[in-house]
N, C-alpha and C positions, 0 to 999 in steps of 0.2 A: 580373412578377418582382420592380419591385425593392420591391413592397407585401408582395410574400410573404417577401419577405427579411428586411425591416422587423418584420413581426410576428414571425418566428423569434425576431430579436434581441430584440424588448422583451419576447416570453414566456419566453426564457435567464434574461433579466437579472429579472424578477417572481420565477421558479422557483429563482433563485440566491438572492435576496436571501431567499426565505420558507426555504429550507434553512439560511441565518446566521443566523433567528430560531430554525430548529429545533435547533440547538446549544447555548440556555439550557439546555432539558431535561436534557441531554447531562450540560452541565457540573455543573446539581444534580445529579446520579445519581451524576456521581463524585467529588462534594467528599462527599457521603453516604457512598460505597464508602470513597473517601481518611480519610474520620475514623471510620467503622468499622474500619478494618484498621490504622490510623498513630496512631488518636487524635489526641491535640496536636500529633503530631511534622508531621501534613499542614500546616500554615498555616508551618512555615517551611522547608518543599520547595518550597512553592506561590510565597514570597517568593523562592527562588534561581533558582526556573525562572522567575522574573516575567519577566525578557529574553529571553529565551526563548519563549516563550509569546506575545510582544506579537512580537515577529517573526514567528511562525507565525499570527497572525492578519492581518499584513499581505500576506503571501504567499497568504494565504485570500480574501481581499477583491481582489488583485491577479487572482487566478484567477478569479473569480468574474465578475470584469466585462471580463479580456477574454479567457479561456481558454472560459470558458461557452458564450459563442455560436459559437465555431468547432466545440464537441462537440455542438452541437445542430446544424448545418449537417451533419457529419459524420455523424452518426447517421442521417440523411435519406441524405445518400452511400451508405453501407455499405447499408443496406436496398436501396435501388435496386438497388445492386451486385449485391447477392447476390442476391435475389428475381428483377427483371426481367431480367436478363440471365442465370437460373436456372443459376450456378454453384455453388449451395450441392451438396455433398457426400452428403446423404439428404434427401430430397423433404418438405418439411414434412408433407404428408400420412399420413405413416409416424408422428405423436404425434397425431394425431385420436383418440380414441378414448380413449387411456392419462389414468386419474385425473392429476388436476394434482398431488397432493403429490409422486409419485414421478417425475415428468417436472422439477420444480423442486428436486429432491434432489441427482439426475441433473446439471441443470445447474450448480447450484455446486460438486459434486465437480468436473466435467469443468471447470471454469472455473478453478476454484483447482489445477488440474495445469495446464491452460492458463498461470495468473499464478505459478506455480512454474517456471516453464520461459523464461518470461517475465523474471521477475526476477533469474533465471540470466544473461539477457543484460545488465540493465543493469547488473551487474558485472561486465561487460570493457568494454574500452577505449575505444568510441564512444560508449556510450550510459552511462559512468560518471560524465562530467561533469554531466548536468543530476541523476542521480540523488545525484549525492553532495551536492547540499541538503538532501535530507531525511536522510542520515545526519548533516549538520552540527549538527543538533542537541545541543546537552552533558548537555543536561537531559530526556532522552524523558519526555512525558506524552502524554496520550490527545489531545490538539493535535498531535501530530506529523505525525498523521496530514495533516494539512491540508498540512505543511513539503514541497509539491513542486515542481518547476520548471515551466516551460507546455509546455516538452517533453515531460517526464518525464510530465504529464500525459495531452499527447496518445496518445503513441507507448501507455499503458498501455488507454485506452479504445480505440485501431483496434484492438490484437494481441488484448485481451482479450472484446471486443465481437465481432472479424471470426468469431474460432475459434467462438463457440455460434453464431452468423449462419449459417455454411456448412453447422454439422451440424445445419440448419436447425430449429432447438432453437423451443418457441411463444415468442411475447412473454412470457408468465408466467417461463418458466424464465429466462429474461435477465433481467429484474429481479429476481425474486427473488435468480440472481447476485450481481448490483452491488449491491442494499440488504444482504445478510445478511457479504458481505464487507466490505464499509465497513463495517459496524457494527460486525462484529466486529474489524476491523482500530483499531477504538477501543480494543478492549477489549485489547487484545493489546499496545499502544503506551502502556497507564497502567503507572505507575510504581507495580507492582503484583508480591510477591516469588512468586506464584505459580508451580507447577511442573505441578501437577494431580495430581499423583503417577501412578500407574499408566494414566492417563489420557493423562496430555500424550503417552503412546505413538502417541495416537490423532489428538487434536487437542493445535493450535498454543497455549502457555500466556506469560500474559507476561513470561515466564522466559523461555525461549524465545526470542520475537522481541526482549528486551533483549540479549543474546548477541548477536545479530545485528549491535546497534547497535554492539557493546563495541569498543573501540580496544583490542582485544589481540589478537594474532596467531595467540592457538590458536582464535579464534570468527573467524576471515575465511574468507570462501567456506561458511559454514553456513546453515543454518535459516531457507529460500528462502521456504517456504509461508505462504499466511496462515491458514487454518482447520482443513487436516489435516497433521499432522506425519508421520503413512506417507508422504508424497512423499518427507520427505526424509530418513527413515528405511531405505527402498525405494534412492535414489540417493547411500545415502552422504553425505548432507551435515544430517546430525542429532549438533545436538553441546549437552545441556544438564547438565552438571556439579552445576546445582543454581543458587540464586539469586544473580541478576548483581547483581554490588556494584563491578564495575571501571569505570573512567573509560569513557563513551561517546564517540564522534564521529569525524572524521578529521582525516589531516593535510591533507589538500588547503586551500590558503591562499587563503580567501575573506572577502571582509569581512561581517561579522554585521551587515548592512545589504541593505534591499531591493533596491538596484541592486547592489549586490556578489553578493547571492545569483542573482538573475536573470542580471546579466552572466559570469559565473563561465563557467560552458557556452558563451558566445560569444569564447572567447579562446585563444589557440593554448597556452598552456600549460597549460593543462585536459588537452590532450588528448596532450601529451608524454611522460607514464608514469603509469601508477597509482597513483600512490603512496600508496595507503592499504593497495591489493593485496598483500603479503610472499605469498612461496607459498605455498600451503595444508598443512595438517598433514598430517604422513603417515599411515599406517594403524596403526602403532606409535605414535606420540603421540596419535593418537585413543582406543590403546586403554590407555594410560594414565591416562586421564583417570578420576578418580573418579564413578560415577554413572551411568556408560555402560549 
């Protein structure tokens, strides 16, 4: 046991550290995209988010070396769980047969109403403390993504992993999940003015998931999803006006420091009121809004 435990952790930490090399790529692609779309204007965005940026990479390396190996412990969990104690929902054997494209389709639709529903929850009251790191961000770029807490982490890999685990979805379709939403959750979190136009009806634009971020009180409680926006078109919480240009982040009073962001969620006034939460717009000021 404790040899097998040993090697979980040092293949965690091998398979963390080669996914921090595989963010060079990353970051070419969208200093690429950033100076195709901004021209010159990207190198002094790139300058004001720089603290920004170097925060969310310590929080990535933070994650990385000790959030990794408890998600790979877990994922061993959950499989046992679900599998040998055959509590899953529909019998794996019921996707034997069905081509993999459409079985891996399937699962990141069903996964991203999964993490819509999901992320519903980490905006109320228990689960808004560690989530409200990564909205602390000022400056959202495609690094933000990385901005989360080892909560906020966990709690997203059980609910989001357990849900295709029960409806006993194959291995293909669970990864394919987790790669195409991460990836796209890059793409959705660059400081990017797009809207999609007739599109973003469809899928999440990063127009869109900037709203999300906006400290203004007509975008709180919106635009939940990460890859299709009919979720939250369908539940009422689809709100994009057009491209976000207003201040992002909250008020929650945390210090723009590793141990501030981390310890933030272990303090009892985290969890005293929401205060980043004002009520959500009503159905009249919804339908005021230009662009609806």
């Amino acid at each position: 046991m404790p040899e097998t435990l040993y090697q979980l952790l040092r293949d965690s930490w091998t398979d963390g550290f080669q996914a921090l090399q595989s963010l060079l790529p990353a970051a070419a692609f969208f200093l690429a995209l950033g100076m195709l779309v901004k021209r010159s204007a990207v190198f002094a965005d790139m300058r004001r988010a720089a603290a920004e940026t170097g925060l969310n990479l310590q929080i990535l390396v933070f994650n990385l070396i000790v959030v990794g190996p408890m998600i790979v412990i877990l994922s061993q969990a959950l499989v046992w769980i679900v599998y040998s104690q055959g509590i899953s929902l529909i019998d794996s054997s019921v996707w034997i047969g069905v081509p993999a494209l459409p079985v891996m389709l399937l699962g990141i639709f069903i996964g991203d109403f999964v993490g819509y529903w999901r992320h519903r929850l980490e905006h109320t009251r228990f689960l808004w403390p560690s989530h409200a790191v990564h909205h602390s961000d000022t400056e959202m770029t495609w690094l933000t993504l990385e901005r989360f807490h080892p909560i906020n982490r966990l709690t997203t890999f059980v609910i989001d992993t357990a849900a295709l685990l029960l409806l006993g979805l194959p291995a293909e379709a669970v990864i394919a999940n987790n790669l195409v939403r991460h990836y796209y959750g890059f793409l959705i979190h660059a400081d990017l003015p797009w809207t999609y136009g007739p599109l973003g009806k469809i899928f999440v634009s990063p127009a869109m998931h900037r709203w999300h971020h906006a400290a203004d009180k007509a975008a709180f409680d919106t635009n939940y999803a990460t890859v299709f926006s009919i979720f939250d078109r369908v539940f009422g919480t689809f709100r994009v006006p057009g491209p976000c240009t207003v201040p992002l982040g909250v008020t929650d009073r945390m210090a723009p420091t590793l141990a501030g962001q981390i310890g933030y969620a272990f303090t009892a006034r985290a969890y005293r009121r929401r205060s980043v939460k004002p009520p959500a717009p009503t159905d009249a000021e919804m339908a005021r809004v230009p662009g609806e």
